[in-house]
C-alpha positions as CSV (number, residue, x, y, z in Angstrom):
1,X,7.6,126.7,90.7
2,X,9.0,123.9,88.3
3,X,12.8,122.8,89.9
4,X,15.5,122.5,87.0
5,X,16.2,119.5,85.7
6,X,18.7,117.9,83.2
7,X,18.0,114.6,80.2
8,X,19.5,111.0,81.7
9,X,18.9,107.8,80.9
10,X,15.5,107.7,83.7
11,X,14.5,111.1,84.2
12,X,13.3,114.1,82.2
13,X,15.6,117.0,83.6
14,X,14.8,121.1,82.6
15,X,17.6,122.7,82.2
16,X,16.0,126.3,82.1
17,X,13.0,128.0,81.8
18,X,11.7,129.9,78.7
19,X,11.7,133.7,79.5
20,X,8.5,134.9,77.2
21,X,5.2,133.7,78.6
22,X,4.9,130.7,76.7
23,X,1.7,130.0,74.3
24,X,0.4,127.9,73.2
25,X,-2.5,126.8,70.5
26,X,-5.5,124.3,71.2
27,X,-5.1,123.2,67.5
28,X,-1.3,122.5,68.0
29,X,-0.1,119.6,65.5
30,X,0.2,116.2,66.4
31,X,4.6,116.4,66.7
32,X,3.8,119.2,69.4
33,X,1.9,117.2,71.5
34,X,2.6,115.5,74.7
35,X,5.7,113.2,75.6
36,X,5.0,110.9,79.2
37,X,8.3,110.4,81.0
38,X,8.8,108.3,84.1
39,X,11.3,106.2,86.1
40,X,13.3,102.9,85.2
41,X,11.9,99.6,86.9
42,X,14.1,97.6,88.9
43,X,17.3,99.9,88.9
44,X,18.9,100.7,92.0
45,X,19.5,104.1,92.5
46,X,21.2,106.6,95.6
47,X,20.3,110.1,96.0
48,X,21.1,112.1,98.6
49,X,18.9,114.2,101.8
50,X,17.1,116.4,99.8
51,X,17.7,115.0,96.1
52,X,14.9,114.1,93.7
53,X,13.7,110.1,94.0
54,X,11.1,110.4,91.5
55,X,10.2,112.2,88.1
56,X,7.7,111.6,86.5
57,X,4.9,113.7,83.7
58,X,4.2,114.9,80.4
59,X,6.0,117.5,78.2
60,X,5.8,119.3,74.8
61,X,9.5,119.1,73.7
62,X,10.8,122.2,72.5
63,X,12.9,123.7,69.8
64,X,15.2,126.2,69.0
65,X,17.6,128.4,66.5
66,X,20.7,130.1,67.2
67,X,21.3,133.4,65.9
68,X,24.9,133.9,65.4
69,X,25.9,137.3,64.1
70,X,23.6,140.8,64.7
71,X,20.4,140.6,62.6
72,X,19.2,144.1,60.8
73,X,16.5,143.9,58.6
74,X,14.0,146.3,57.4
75,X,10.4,144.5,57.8
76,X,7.4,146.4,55.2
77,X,5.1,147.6,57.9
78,X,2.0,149.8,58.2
79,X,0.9,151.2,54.9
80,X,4.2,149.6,53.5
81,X,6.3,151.4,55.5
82,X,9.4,149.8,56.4
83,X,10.6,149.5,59.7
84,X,13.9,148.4,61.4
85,X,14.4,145.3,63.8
86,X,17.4,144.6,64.9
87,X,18.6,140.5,66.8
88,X,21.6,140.4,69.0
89,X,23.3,136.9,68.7
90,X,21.6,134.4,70.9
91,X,19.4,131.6,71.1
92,X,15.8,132.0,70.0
93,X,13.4,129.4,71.9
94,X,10.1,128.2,70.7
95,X,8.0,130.3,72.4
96,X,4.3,130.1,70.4
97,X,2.8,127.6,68.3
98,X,-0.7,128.3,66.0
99,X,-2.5,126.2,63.5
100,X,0.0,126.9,60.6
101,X,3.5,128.5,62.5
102,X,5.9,128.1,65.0
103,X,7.3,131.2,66.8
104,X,11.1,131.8,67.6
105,X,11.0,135.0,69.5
106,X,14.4,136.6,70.9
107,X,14.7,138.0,74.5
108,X,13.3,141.8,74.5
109,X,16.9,142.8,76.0
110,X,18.4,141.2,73.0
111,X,16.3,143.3,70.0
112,X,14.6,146.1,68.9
113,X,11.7,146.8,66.3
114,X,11.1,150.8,65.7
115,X,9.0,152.5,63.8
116,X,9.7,156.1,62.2
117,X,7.8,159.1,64.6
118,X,6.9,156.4,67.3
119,X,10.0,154.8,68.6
120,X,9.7,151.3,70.2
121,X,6.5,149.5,68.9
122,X,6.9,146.1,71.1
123,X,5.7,145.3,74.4
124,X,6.3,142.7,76.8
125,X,4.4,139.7,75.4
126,X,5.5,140.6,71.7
127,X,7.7,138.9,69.6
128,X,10.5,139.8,67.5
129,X,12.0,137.0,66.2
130,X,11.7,134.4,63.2
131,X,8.9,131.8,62.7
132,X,8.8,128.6,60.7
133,X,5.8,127.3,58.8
134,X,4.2,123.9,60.6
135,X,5.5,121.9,57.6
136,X,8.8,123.4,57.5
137,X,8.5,125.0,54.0
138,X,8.2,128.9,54.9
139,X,10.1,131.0,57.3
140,X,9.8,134.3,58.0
141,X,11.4,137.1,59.7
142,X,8.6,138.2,61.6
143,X,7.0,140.7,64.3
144,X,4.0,140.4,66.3
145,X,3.3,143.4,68.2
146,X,-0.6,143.0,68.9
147,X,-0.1,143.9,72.8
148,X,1.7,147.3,71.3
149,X,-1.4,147.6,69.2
150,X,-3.9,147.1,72.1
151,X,-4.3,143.7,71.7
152,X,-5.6,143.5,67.8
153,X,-3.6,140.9,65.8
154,X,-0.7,142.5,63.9
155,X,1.9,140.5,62.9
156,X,4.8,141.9,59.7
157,X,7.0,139.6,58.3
158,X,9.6,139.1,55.6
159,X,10.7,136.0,54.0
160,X,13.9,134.7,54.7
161,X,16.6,134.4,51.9
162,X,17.9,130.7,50.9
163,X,20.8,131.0,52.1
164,X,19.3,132.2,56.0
165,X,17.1,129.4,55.8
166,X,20.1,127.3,55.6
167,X,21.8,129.5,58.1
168,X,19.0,129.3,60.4
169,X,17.2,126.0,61.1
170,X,15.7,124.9,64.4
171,X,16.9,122.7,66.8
172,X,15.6,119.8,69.1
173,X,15.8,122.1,72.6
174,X,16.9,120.8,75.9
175,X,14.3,122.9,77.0
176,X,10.9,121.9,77.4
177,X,7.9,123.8,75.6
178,X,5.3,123.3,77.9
179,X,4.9,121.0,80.8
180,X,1.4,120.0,80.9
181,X,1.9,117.5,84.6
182,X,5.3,117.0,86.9
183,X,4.8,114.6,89.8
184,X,7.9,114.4,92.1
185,X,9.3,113.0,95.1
186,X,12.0,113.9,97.5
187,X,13.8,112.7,99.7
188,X,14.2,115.1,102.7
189,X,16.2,112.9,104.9
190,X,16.2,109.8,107.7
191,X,15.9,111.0,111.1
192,X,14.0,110.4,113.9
193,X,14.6,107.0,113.1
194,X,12.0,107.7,110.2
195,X,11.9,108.0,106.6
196,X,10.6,111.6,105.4
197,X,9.9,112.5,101.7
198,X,7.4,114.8,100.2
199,X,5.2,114.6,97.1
200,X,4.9,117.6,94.8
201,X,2.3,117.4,92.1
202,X,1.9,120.3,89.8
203,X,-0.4,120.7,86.9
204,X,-1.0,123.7,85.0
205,X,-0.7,126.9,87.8
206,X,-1.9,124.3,90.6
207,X,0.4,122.8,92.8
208,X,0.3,120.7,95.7
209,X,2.5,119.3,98.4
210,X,1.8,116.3,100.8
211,X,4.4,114.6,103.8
212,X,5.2,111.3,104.2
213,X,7.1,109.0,107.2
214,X,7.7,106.1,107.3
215,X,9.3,104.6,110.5
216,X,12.6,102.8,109.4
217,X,15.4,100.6,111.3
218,X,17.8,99.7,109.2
219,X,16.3,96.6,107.9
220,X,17.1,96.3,104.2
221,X,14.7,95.9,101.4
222,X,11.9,96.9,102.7
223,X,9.0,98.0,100.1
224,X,7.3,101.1,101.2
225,X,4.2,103.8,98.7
226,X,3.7,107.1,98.1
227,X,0.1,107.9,96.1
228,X,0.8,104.2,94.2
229,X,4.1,104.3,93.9
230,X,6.0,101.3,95.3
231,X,9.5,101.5,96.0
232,X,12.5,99.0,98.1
233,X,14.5,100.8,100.3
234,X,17.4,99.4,99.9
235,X,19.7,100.9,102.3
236,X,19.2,104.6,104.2
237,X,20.8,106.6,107.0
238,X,21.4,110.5,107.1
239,X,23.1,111.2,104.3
240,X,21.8,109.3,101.5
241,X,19.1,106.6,100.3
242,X,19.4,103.5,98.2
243,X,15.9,102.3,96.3
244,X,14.8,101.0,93.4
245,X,11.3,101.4,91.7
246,X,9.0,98.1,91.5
247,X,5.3,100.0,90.9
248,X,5.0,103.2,89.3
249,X,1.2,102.5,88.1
């Protein structure tokens, strides 16, 4: 599982996780696609016994809008219908993005869409929620409740006033879309009179984990790898480690 991590000036840090099962569109638009992120050259750095060394991947940045006051709305459903939906105030991440929409879906604790006769008509994996148009000119209140509906696409919307579009515009999110690769390295301490640290590579669902030692006696600046990665130790003992990057490539 991804660690949480925080934006400074070397690292890409997550600061949360998204809580619908993100999606995501092989046709997404050229602004959603990847960012790299990596380590500064030449800075030296201390972390810690089991701290973070080394960040590094790509990423889909994300967005979101915050919803201030409790959203009702009746939404023209099945045979015109209307049906009730109801937003508690929170923030609605980016959650889906298609060929022609991005999807702002609030947490299914935090709303409601009903239907007259049949109660509840969203499951988990549905969205109730707002989405914008790609080129920022529509936005819609909308609900997409295809797993209620057995998996056919079914999607209601309504078009959001002037004045909620100018109430309601997205934001750059501290938390990521997607992350397509994360690559990182810890330090998990200097004992032994060795150097330990283990590489974590994950991509997709896949994940895996590989030890490295490196036998260390206090000599400074000495230049050790990990999978091409060349660092200087700059100073270590067992509490905390001094480096600096000089490869990453």
């Amino acid at each position: 599982m991804f660690r949480q991590f925080i934006f400074t000036t070397s690292l890409l840090v997550l600061s949360g996780c998204v809580s619908q099962t993100v999606k995501t569109s092989n046709n997404a638009p050229e602004q959603f696609q990847a960012i790299k992120f990596s380590p500064i050259l030449g800075e030296e750095l201390k972390v810690e016994t089991g701290d973070e060394i080394f960040v590094e991947g790509e990423y889909i940045p994300g967005q979101s809008l915050n919803i201030t006051r409790r959203i009702d709305k009746l939404i023209p459903g099945s045979m015109l219908i209307p049906f009730p939906i109801t937003i508690e105030p929170s923030a609605l991440n980016m959650v889906k993005i298609t060929r022609n929409w991005k999807y702002f879906c609030a947490s299914p604790s935090l709303s409601t869409a009903t239907f007259p006769g049949l109660g509840s008509v969203v499951r988990t994996g549905d969205c109730v929620g707002i989405r914008e148009s790609i080129d920022g000119s529509e936005m819609q209140w909308v609900v997409d409740n295809s797993e209620y509906n057995q998996g056919l696409n079914t999607i209601w919307t309504l078009d959001l006033t002037m004045e909620e579009r100018q109430e309601f515009r997205p934001i750059q999110s501290n938390t990521p879309f997607k992350i397509k690769t994360l690559s990182t390295i810890i330090f998990d301490g200097y004992y032994g009179k060795q150097l330990h640290f283990t590489h974590e590579y994950a991509a997709g669902s896949q994940t895996k984990l590989q030890q490295f030692t490196f036998d260390y006696d206090g000599n400074l600046n000495m230049l050790v790898s990990i999978k091409g990665k060349r660092f200087t130790i700059i100073q270590a003992n067992n509490i905390s480690l001094s480096y600096q990057w000089e490869k990453l490539d």
